[in-house]
C-alpha beads as a LAMMPS data file, in Angstrom:
LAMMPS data file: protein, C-alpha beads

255 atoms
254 bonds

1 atom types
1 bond types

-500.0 500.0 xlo xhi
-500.0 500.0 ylo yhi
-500.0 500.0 zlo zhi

Masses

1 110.0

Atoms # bond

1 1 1 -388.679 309.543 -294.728
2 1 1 -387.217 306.430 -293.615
3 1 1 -383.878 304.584 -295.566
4 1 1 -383.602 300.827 -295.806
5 1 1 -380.831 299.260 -297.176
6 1 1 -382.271 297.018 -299.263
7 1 1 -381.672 293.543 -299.722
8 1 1 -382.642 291.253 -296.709
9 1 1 -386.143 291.503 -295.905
10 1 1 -389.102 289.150 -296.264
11 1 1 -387.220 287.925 -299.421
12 1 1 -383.697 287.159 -299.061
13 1 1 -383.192 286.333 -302.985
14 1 1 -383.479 290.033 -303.700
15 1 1 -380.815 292.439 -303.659
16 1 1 -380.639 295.826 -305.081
17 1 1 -378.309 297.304 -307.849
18 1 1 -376.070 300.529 -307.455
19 1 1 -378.477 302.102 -309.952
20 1 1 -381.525 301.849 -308.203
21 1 1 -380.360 302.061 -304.672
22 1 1 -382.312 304.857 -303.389
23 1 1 -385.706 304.101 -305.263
24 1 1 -384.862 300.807 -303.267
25 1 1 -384.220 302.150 -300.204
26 1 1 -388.002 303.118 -299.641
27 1 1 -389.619 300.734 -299.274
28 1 1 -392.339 298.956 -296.371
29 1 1 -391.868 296.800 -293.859
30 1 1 -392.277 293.044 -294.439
31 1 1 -395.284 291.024 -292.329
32 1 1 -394.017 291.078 -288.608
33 1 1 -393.664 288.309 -286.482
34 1 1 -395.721 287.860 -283.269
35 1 1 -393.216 287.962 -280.196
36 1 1 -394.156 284.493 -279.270
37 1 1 -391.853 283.187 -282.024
38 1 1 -391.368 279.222 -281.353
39 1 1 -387.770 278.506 -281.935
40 1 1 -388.640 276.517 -285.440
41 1 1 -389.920 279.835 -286.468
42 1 1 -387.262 282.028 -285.231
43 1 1 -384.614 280.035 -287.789
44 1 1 -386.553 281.482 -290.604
45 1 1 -387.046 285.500 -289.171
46 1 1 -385.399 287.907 -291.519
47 1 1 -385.767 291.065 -289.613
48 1 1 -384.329 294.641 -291.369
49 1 1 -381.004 294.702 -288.975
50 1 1 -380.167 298.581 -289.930
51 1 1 -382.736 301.219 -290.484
52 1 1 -381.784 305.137 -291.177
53 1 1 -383.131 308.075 -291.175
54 1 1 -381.915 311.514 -292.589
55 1 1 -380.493 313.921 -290.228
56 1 1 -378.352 313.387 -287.071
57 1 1 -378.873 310.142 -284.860
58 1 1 -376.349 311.324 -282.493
59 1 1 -379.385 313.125 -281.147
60 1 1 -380.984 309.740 -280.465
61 1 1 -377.415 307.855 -278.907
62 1 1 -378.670 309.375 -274.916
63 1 1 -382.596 307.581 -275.129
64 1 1 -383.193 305.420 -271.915
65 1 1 -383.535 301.923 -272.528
66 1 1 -384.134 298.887 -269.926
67 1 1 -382.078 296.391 -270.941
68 1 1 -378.260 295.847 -269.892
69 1 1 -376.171 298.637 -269.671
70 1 1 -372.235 298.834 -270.820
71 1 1 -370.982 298.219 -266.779
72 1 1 -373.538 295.561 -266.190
73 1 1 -372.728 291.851 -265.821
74 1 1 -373.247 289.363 -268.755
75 1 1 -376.938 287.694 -268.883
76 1 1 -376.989 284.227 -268.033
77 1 1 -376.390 281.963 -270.878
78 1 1 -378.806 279.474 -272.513
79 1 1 -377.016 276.211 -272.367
80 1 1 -380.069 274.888 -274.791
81 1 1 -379.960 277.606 -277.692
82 1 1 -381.736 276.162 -280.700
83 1 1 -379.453 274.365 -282.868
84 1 1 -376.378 274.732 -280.393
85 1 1 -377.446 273.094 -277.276
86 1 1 -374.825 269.842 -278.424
87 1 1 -371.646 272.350 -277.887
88 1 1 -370.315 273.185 -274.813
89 1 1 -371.144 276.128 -272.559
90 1 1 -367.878 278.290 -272.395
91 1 1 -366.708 280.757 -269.721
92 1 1 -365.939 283.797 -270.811
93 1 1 -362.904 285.500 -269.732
94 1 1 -362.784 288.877 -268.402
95 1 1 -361.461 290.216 -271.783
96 1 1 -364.121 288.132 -273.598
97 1 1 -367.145 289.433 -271.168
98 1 1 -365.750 293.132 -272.099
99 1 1 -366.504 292.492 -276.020
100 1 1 -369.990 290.616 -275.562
101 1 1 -371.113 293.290 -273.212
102 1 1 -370.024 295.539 -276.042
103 1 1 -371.426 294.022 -278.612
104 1 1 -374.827 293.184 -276.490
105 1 1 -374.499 297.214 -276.303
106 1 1 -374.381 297.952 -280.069
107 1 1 -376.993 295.543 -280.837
108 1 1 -379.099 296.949 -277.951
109 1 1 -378.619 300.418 -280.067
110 1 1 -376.945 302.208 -277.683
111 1 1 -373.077 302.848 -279.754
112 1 1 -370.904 304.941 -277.534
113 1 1 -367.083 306.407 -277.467
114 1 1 -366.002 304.068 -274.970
115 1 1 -367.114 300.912 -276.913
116 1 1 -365.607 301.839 -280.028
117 1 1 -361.904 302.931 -277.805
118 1 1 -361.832 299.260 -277.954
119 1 1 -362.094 298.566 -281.794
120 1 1 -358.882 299.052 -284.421
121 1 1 -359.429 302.359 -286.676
122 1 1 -359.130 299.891 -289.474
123 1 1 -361.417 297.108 -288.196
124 1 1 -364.068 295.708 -290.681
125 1 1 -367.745 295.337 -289.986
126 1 1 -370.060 292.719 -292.041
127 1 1 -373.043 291.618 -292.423
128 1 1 -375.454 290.603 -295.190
129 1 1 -375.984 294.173 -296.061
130 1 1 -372.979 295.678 -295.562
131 1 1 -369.446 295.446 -295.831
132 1 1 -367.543 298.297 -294.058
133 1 1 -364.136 298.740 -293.904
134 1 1 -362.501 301.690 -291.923
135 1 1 -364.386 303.781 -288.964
136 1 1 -365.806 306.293 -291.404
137 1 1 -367.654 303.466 -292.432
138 1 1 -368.655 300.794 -289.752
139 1 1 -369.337 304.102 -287.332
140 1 1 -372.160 305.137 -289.719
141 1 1 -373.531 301.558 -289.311
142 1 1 -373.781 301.326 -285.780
143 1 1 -374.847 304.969 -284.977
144 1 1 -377.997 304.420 -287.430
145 1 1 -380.058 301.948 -285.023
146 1 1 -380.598 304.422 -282.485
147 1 1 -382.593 306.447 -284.995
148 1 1 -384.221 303.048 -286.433
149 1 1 -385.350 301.214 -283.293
150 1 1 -387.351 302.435 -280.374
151 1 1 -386.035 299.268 -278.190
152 1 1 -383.216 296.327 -279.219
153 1 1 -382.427 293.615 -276.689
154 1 1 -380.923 290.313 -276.326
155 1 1 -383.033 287.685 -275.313
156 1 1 -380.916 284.586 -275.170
157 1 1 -377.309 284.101 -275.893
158 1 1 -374.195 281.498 -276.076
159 1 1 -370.501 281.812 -276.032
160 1 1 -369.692 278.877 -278.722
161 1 1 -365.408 279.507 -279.621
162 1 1 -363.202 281.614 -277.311
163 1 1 -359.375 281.951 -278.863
164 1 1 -356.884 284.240 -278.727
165 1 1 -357.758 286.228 -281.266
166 1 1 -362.013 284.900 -281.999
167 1 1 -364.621 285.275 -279.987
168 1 1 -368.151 284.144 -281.296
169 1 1 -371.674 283.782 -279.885
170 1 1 -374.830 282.937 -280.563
171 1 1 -378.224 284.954 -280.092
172 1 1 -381.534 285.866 -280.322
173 1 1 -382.106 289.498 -280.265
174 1 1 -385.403 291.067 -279.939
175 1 1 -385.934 294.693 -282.107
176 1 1 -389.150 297.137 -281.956
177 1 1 -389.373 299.939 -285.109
178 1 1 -389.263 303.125 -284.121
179 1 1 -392.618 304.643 -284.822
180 1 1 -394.606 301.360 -286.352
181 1 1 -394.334 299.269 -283.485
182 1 1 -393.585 296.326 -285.230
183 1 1 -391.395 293.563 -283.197
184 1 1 -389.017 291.653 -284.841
185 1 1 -386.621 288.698 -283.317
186 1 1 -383.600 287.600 -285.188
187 1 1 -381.104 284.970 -284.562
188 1 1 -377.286 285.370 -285.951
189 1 1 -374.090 284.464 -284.906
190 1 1 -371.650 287.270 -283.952
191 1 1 -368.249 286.725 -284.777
192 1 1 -365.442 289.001 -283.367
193 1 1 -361.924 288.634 -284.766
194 1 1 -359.490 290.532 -281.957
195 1 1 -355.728 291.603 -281.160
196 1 1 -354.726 289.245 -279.157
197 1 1 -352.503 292.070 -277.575
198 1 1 -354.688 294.559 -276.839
199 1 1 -358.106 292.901 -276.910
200 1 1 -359.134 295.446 -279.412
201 1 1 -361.571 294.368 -282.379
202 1 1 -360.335 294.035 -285.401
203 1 1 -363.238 292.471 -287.441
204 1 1 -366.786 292.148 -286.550
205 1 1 -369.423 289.916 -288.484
206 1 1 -372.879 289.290 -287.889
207 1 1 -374.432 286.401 -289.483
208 1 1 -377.880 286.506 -290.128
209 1 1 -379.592 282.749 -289.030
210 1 1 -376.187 281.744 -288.285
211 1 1 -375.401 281.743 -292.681
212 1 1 -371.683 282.412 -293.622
213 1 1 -371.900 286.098 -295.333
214 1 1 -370.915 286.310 -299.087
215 1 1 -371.933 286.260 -302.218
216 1 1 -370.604 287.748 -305.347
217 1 1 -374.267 289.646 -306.287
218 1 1 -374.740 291.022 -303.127
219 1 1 -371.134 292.165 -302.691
220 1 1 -371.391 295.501 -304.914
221 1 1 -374.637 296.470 -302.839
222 1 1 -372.778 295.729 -299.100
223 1 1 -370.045 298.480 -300.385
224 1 1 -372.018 300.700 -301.811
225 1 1 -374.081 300.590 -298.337
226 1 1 -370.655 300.948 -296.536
227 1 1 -369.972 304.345 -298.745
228 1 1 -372.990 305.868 -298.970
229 1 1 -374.291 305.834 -294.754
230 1 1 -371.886 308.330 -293.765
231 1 1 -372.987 310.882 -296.125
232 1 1 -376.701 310.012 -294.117
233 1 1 -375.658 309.423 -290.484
234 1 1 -374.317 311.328 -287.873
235 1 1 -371.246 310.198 -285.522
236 1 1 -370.914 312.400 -282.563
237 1 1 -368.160 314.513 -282.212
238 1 1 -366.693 312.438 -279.030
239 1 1 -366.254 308.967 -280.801
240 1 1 -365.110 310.476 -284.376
241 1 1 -362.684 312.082 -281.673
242 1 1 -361.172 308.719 -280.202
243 1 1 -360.695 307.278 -283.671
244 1 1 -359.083 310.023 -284.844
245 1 1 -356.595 310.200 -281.599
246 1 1 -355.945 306.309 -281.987
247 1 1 -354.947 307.289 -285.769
248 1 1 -353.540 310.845 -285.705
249 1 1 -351.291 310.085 -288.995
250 1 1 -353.436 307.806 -290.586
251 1 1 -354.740 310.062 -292.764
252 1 1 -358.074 308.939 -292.749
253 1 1 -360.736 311.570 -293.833
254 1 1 -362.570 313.349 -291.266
255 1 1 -366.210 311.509 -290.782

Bonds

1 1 1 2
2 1 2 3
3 1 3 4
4 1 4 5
5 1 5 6
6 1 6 7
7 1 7 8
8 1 8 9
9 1 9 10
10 1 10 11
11 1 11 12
12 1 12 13
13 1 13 14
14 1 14 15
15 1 15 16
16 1 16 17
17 1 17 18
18 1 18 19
19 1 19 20
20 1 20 21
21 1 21 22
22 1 22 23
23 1 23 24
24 1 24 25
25 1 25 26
26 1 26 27
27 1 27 28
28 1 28 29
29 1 29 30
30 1 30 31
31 1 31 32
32 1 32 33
33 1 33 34
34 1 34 35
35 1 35 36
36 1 36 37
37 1 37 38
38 1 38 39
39 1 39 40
40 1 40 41
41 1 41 42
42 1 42 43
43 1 43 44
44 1 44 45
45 1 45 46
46 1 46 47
47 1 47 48
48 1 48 49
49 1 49 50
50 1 50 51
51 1 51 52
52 1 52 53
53 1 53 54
54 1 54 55
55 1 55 56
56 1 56 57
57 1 57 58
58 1 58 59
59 1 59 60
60 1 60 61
61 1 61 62
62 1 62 63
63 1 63 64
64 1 64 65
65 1 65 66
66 1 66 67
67 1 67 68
68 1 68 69
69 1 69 70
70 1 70 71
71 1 71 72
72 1 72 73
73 1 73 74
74 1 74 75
75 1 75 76
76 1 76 77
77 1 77 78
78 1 78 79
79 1 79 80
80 1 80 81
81 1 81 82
82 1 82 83
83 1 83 84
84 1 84 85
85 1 85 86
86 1 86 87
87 1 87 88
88 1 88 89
89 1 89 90
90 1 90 91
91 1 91 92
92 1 92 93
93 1 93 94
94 1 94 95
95 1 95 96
96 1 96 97
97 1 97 98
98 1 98 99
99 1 99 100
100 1 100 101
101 1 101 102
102 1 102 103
103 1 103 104
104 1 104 105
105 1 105 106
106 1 106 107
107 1 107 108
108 1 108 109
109 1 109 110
110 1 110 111
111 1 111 112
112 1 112 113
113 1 113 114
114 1 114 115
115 1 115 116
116 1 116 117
117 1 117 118
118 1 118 119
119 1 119 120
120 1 120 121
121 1 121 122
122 1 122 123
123 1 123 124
124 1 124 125
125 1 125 126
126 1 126 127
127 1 127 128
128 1 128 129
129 1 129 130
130 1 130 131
131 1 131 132
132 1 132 133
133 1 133 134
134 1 134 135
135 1 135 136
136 1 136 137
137 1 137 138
138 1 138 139
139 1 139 140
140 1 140 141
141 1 141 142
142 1 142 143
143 1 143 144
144 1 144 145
145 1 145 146
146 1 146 147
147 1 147 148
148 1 148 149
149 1 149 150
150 1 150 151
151 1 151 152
152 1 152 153
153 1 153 154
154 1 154 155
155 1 155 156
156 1 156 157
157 1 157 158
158 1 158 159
159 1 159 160
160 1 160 161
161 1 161 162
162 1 162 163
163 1 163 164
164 1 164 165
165 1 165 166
166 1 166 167
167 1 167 168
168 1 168 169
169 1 169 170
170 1 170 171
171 1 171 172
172 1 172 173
173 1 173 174
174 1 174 175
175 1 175 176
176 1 176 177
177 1 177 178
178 1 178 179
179 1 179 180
180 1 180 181
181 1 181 182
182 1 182 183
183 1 183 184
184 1 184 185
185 1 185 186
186 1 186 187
187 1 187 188
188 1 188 189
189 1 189 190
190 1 190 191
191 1 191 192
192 1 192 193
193 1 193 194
194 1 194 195
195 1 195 196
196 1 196 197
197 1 197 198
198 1 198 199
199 1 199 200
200 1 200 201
201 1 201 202
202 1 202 203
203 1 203 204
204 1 204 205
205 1 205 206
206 1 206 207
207 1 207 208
208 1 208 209
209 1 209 210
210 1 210 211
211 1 211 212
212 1 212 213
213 1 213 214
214 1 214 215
215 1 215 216
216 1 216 217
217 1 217 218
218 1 218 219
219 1 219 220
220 1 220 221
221 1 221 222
222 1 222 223
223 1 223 224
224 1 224 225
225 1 225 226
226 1 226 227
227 1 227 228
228 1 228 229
229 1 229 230
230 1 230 231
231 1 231 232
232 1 232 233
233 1 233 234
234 1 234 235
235 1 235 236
236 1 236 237
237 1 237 238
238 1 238 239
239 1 239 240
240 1 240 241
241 1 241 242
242 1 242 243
243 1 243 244
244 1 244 245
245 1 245 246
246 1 246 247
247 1 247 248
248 1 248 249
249 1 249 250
250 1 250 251
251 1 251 252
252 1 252 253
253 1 253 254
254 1 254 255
């Protein structure tokens, strides 16, 4: 049995209610795109970003992949991304290559302990589909692609804003469904709101063909997402372990 949340597929207008969530949640995969997707074509890709299955996907978090691992070096970036190439290509700063690679990492579906050391117990994860606050919630999230996709990577990238405390980027990431072999590519914008202090993340969007997130429809869907995934998906013991060290009187409800 395989769990969707519903809501962004082939058809973006749709979005499911809290009363029919999990007769929505079954559903089939929309038409896939071919992987030569011309850029034109890309900018219109809605691709499922989160997929989950019942049972444990810790037992999935160790499967090999090829692409970039969490020590590696940043890809080169494309100074001509598709609808970016007018702004400026930025160098990232050490603390800024630490996040991308991390995020590269999630996205890639490979979540570890070490990666999440580096986000705030309290951060907030978004996206079109979800709106988690706390890491009871946004570790459910981000532990569900291994069990989802049998291969994630990031094909092109940009570094558009570097503050203090935001980091964003563009890219085009690449996913493959576990078990259908269907190939999706995606383009969003990743924005990363840090502690300036501790270079720790503090909020985390990812917007789907670069849209602001939001809506007032979809917004009782995204939290019911955010509450119901951790009843669904496993965290393994070692990362519930650092968030509860980094909060030990927060008080915050064991995962």
């Amino acid at each position: 049995m395989r769990l969707w949340p519903n809501g962004v597929l082939s058809r973006p207008s749709i979005f499911a209610s809290p009363s029919t969530l999990f007769t929505l949640l079954t559903v089939s995969l929309a038409t896939p795109t071919t992987t030569a997707t011309t850029s034109a074509a890309i900018s219109n890709t809605f691709a499922p970003q989160r997929t989950f299955r019942l049972g444990r996907p810790a037992a999935f978090a160790s499967h090999p992949y090829t692409t970039m691992s969490a020590s590696a070096s940043l890809p080169a970036q494309t100074e001509s991304f598709s609808g970016f190439a007018s702004s400026p290509v930025l160098a990232p700063t050490a603390e800024t290559s630490q996040l991308v690679r991390d995020a590269m990492e999630l996205f890639g579906a490979r979540p570890s302990a070490a990666i999440f050391a580096r986000w705030s117990p309290g951060a907030v994860f978004a996206d079109p589909i979800c709106h988690a606050e706390g890491y009871a919630q946004y570790l459910a999230q981000w532990y569900g692609m291994p069990a989802a996709f049998a291969h994630s990577e990031t094909l092109a990238w940009k570094l558009i804003t570097q503050q203090d405390d935001r980091v964003e980027y563009v890219q085009l990431q690449r996913y493959k469904v576990k078990g259908l072999g269907v190939t999706k590519d995606m383009v969003s914008t990743v924005v990363m709101q840090r502690d300036p202090a501790t270079n720790t993340i503090t909020r985390f969007e990812d917007r789907w063909n670069h849209k602001p997130l939001g809506g007032v429809f979809s917004w009782p869907f995204r939290r019911l997402n955010a509450f119901t995934l951790p009843w669904i998906v496993g965290v393994p013991k070692e990362t519930k372990q650092v968030m509860q060290d980094k909060t030990p009187t927060a008080g915050q409800k064991d995962l």
